[in-house]
Every structure is written in C-alpha cells, then in structure tokens.
C-alpha positions as CSV (number, residue, x, y, z in Angstrom):
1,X,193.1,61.5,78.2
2,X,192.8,65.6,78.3
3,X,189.0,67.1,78.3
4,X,187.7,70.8,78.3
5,X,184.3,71.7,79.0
6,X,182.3,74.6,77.4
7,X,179.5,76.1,79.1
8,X,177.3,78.3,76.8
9,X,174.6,79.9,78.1
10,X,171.9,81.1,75.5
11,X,170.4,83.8,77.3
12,X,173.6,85.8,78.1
13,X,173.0,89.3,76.0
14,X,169.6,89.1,76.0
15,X,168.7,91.5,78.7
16,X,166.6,95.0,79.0
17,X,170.3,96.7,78.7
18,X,169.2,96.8,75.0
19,X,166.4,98.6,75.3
20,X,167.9,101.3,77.5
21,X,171.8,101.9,76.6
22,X,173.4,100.9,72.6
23,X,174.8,97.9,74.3
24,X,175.9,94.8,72.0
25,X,174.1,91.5,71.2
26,X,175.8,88.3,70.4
27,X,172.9,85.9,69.1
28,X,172.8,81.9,69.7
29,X,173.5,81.4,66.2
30,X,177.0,83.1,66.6
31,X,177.9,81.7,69.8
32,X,177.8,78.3,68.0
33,X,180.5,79.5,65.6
34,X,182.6,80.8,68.7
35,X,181.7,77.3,70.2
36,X,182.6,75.7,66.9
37,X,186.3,77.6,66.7
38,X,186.8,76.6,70.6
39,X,186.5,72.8,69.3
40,X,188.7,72.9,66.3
41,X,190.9,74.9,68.1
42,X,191.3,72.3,70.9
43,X,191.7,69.3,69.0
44,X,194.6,70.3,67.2
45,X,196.2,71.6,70.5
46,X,195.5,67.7,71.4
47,X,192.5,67.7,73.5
48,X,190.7,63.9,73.5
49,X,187.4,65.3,74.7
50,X,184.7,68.0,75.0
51,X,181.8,68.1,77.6
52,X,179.0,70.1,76.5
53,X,176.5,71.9,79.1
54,X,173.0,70.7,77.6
55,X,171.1,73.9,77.1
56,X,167.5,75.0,75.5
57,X,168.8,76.4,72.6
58,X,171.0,73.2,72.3
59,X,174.4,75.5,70.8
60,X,176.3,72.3,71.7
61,X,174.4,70.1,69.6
62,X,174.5,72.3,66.9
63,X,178.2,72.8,66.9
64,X,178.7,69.7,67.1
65,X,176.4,68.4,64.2
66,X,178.3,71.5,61.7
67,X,181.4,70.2,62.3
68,X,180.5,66.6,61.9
69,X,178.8,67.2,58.8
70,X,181.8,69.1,57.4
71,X,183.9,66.2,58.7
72,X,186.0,68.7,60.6
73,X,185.1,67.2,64.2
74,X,187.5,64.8,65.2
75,X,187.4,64.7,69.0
76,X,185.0,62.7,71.3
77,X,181.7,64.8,72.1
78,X,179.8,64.2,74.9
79,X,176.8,66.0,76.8
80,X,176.3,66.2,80.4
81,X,173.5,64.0,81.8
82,X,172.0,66.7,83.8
83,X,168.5,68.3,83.8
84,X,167.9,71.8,81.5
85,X,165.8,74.1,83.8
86,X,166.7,77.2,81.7
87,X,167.8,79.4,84.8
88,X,171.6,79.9,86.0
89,X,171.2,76.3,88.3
90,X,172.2,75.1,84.6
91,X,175.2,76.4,84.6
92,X,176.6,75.6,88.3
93,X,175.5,71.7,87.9
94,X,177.5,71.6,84.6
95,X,180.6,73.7,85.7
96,X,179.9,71.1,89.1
97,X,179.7,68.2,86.9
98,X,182.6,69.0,84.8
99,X,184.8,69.0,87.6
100,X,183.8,65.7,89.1
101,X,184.2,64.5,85.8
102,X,188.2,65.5,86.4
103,X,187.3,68.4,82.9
104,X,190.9,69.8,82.7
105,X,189.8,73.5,81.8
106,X,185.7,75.2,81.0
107,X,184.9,77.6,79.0
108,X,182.1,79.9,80.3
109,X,180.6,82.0,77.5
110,X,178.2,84.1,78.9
111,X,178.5,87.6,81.2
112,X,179.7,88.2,84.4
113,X,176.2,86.8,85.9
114,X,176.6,83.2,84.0
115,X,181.0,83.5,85.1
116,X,179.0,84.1,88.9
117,X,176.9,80.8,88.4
118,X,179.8,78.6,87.4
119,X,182.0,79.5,89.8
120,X,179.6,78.5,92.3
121,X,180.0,74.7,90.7
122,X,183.7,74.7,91.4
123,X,186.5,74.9,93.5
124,X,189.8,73.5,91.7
125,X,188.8,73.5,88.3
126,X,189.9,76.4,86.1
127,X,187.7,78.7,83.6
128,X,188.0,80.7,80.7
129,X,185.6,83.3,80.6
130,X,184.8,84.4,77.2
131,X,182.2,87.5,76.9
132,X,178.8,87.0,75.1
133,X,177.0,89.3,77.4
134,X,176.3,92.8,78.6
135,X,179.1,95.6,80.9
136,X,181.2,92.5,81.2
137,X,184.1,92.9,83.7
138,X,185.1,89.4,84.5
139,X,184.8,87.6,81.0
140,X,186.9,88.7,78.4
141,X,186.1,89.6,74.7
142,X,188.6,86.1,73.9
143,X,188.2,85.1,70.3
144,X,187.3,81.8,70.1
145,X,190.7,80.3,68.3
146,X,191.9,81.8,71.3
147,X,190.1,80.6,73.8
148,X,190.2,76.8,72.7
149,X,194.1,76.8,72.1
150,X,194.3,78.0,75.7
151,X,191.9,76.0,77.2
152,X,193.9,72.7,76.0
153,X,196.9,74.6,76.9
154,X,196.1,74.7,80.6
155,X,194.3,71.0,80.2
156,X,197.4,69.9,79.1
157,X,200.1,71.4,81.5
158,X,201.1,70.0,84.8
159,X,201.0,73.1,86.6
160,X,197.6,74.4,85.8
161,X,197.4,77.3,88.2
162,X,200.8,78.7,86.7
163,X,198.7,79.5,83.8
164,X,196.0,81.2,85.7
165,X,194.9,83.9,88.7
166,X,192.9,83.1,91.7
167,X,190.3,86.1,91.2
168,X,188.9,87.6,94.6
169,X,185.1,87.4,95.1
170,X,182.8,89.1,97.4
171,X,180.9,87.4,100.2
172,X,177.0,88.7,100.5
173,X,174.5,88.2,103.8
174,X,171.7,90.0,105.0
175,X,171.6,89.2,109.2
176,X,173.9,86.9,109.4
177,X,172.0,84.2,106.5
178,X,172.8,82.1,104.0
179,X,175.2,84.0,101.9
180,X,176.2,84.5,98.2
181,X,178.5,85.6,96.0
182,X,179.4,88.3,94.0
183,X,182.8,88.0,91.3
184,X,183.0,91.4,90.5
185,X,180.5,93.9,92.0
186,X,177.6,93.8,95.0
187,X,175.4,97.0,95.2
188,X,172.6,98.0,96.9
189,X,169.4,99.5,95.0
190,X,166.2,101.1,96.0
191,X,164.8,99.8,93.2
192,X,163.0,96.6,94.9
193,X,161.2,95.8,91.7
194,X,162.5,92.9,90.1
195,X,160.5,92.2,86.6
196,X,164.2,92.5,84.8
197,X,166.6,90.6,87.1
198,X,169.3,93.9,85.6
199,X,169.6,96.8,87.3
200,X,169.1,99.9,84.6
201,X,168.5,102.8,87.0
202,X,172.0,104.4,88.2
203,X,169.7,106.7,90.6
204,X,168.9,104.0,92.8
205,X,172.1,103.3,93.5
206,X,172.9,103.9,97.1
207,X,176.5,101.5,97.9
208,X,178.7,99.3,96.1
209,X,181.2,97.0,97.0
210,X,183.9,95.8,94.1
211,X,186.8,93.0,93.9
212,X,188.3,95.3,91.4
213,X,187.5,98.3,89.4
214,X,189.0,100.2,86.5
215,X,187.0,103.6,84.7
216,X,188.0,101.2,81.4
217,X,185.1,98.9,82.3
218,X,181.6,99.1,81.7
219,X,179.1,99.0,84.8
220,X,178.4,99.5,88.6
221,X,182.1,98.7,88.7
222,X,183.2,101.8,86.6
223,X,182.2,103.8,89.0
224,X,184.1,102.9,91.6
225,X,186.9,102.7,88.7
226,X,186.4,106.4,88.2
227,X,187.5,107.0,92.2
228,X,190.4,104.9,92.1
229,X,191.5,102.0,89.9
230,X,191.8,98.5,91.8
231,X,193.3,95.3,89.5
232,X,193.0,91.4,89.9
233,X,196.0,91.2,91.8
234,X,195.6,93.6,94.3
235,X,194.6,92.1,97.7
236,X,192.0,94.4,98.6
237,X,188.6,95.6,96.8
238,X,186.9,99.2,97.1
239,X,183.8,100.3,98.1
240,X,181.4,103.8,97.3
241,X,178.7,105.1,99.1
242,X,176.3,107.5,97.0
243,X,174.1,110.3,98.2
244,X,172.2,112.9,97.1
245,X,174.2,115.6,98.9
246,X,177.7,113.7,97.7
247,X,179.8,115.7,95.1
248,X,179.2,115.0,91.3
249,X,180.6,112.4,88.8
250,X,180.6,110.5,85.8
251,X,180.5,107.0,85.2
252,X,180.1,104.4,82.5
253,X,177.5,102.4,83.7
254,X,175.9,101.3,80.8
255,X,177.3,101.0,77.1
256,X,177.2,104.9,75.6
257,X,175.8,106.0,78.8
258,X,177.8,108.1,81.6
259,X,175.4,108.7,84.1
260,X,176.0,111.4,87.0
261,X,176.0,110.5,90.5
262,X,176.7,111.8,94.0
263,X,179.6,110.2,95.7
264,X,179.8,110.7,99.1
265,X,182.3,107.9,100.7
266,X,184.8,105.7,99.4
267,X,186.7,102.7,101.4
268,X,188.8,100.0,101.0
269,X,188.2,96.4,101.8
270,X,190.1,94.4,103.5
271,X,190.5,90.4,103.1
272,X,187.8,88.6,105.2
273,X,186.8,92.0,107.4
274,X,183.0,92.4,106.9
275,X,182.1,95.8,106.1
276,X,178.2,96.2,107.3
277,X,176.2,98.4,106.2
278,X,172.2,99.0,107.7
279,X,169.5,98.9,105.6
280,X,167.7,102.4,105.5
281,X,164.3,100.8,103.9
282,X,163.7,98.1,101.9
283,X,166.1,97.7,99.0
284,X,167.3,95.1,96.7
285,X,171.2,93.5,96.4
286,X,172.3,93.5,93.1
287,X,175.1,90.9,92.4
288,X,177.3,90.9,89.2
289,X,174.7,93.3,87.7
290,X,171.4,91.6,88.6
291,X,168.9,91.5,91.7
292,X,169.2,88.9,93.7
293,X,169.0,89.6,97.7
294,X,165.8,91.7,99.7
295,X,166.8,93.5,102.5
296,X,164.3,95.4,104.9
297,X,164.6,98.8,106.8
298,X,167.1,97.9,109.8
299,X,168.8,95.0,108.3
300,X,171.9,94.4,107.7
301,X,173.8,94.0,105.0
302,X,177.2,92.2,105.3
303,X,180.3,92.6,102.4
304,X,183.3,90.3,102.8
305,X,186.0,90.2,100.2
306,X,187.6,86.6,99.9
307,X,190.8,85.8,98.1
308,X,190.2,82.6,97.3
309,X,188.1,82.7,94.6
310,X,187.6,81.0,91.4
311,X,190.9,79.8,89.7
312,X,191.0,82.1,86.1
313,X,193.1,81.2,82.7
314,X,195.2,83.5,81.6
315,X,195.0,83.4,77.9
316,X,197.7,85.3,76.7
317,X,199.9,83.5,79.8
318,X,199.2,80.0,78.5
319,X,199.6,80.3,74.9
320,X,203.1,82.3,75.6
321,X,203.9,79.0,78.4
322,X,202.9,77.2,75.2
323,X,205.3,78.8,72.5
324,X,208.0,78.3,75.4
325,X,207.6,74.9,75.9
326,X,208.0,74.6,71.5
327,X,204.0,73.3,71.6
328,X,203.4,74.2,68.6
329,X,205.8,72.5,66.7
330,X,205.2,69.2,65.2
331,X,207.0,66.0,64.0
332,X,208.0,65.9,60.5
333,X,207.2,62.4,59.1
C-alpha cells in the first residue's frame, strides 16, 4: 500500500502583501482544483491512498466530493483525526501525523511560512512544496499534474531521498532559549508591531540571515541574492547587515517593488557556528517572512545554519527517475 499526503492551508495568499505590493492571490476555490489534479494525477501513477489535513475551509473535502461526484476518484480518501485550530499548529500535527502514519510523500501547498510549519512535524518524511502564497522561495510554482505524478513517484521508489535534497535551515534563539526555525530567511526588524504577522516595511530591516539566496527570488532573501547568489546545495548560507550609513541598493522584496536599502556588512555562515548578534533595542525576528520572536535592548540573538534539514522532492528529478525506470508504460491486454 503507497499513500501521499496533501497539506493545504487556506490562508496561504491572504496576507497584507496585497494591499501594499501587486503581489498574486490564489483563492480556496482554486487550490481545490490544484488539490483535485494532485489526486488524479496520483492515482494513475498507482497511489492506494490520500491523507487529507482537515482544514476550515474544508479544500479536502471539497475535492474530494468533485471528483466523486464526477466518478473520477478512484483512490481511498481519508482525513486526519486531528483538531482544526486555524493557525500553522494545523499544519505541523498533520505533516506529524502523516509521517506516523508511514505517508510516503506530502504535499504542502501553501508559502514558505506554511513549508516552515510542516517541516517542524517531520524528520524522514519527504515534501513537495507547491506555492499558493506570497515572495515564495522554498515552494515552487509546481503545477498540480506535476506535483501528484511526483509525489507517487517518490512514494513509490525505494530510494526516496535519490529523488530529493536535504534543504538547510536556520536555527533561531534569543539568550540561549527555546529555539525555532527559519527554511529560508531570519531577519531582524524594528518594527515590533505585530497586527500583520508579515513584515511590509524594508526600512526596518536591520540583519538577515539566509539558507540560500538568489536576486531571482522575491523577498528579504533577494536581497542578500543581490550581494552574492547562494543555491540549495551549497553548504553554507549568507548573512547582511543594513545601516543607514551603508552604501545603496536595490532589492526585490516585495512583488513590483525594489526597495533601496543601505548595506553595510555581508558574511558567510558556516554549518552549526552561531553567528550572534546583540540586540540594539527592542526588535522583532521575522522568520520565513513573518514576526515571530521579541528581542529586547542587550539581548542576543543567535543564527545557526543546520544541514540537516527537511528532506525536499525534486520534481523534475523524479518524474525523469520515472521515465528511466519505463513507469509510464503500461501492459497491453
């Protein structure tokens, strides 16, 4: 028996980004036909299974219900047995559950936070992150066809991690606490209002740390990617100081929007060497993109790149392992 999980989470893309850059929204109503594509698509790649993150907007159920209706659905469906509370804990107890549950492969649809959540639920299970958010870096724009053919794909294979990366992740802590996690980017803002969870205001930047960065991207990691470009594979992240007297750039850090900043440092991080940096008042930690940790004049803040980070599908890897191996062909009766 060969099972995939999708997690979708229906407030990815919903975020104040709208309202201040031209960046693009992907409603409920059309992540159920990228949900609906990622089933068909696995069940004729042979998948038995599909576990379903329950979720407020309930996008399992309703692909589910299309497809049965239009008697297209011809795996077993099931829903995870965990409680909705509408906030990312949703989507670590299902990516959590799914892997108890021995899920061969999850699909994350969402942004880089929602990617951040689930990867705190796991530890051997592999994801496919498929973009549904805002200045995603870590999630791809995977159509869903795609996305379903490759998850089965890697369910399937015997040698999962063949078809996939282990991404690098940063490690957060303020004095030594409890710490959390950052996939793609960790920066420090002045701006210790949370009200939106995004950060939107570039001038209150004052450091970020990055896993990798490329000026392709959009977001806080574009403008490290504007300094010097750092890819999945390379065993070391970057990060940027910014000051007022630093010398003047251009970033993408929001969609349509290059903002100018001041860079005044740039370093390179090294595998499981905290880089420290003291609090200069009280600022917020932005993680992936969104406020998460308060830090107080004369704290101190602690970065620490890890290599062993969530496990990633390669899409275009596994479907090309799959036209190898002659997986697409069939019997003829």
């Amino acid at each position: 028996m060969a099972s995939i999980g999708i997690i979708a989470n229906p407030a990815s893309g919903k975020d104040i980004r709208r309202l201040v850059s031209y960046a693009t929204t992907i409603d409920n109503r059309e992540k159920v036909n990228i949900v609906k594509r990622i089933i068909l698509a696995a069940q004729s790649m042979g998948i038995d299974t599909v576990w379903f993150m329950p979720d407020t907007f309930q996008i399992g159920w309703e692909a589910i219900d299309d497809l049965t209706a239009d008697g297209r659905c011809t795996v077993s469906c099931r829903m995870l047995e965990i409680p909705v509370t509408a906030s990312a804990a949703d989507t670590t107890a299902a990516a959590s559950a799914m892997e108890r549950l021995g899920v061969g492969c999850a699909v994350v649809l969402g942004g880089d936070g929602t990617c951040r959540a689930a990867a705190k639920g796991v530890d051997r299970m592999p994801l496919l992150p498929v973009s549904t958010g805002t200045n995603n870096v870590y999630p791809a724009m995977t159509e869903g066809t795609v996305a379903g053919m490759a998850a089965a794909i890697t369910a399937l294979s015997r040698d999962r991690r063949a078809l996939c990366i282990q991404d690098k992740y940063l490690e957060v802590s303020v004095n030594g606490g409890q710490p959390d996690i950052a996939l793609i980017d960790a920066a420090i803002t002045d701006d210790i209002w949370v009200g939106s969870r995004a950060v939107w205001k570039p001038a209150k930047l004052r450091y970020i740390c990055v896993t990798r960065c490329h000026p392709a991207s959009i977001g806080f990691s574009a403008v490290a990617g504007c300094v010097q470009v750092v890819r999945a594979e390379d065993r070391f992240g970057l990060s940027v100081k910014l000051e007022k007297s630093g010398e003047k750039m251009i970033a993408p850090v929001a969609a349509g929007v290059l903002e100018e900043l001041r860079l005044a440092q740039v370093g390179r991080l090294a595998p499981d060497t905290p880089q420290k940096i003291t609090a200069e008042g009280n600022c917020m930690i932005a993680l992936d993109g969104e406020r998460e940790m308060t830090a107080h004049e004369g704290d101190v803040i602690a970065f620490t790149l890890r290599m062993n980070g969530p496990v990633r599908v390669l899409p275009e890897k596994a479907l090309e392992e799959a036209t190898a191996n002659g997986s697409f062909y069939r019997k003829t009766k």
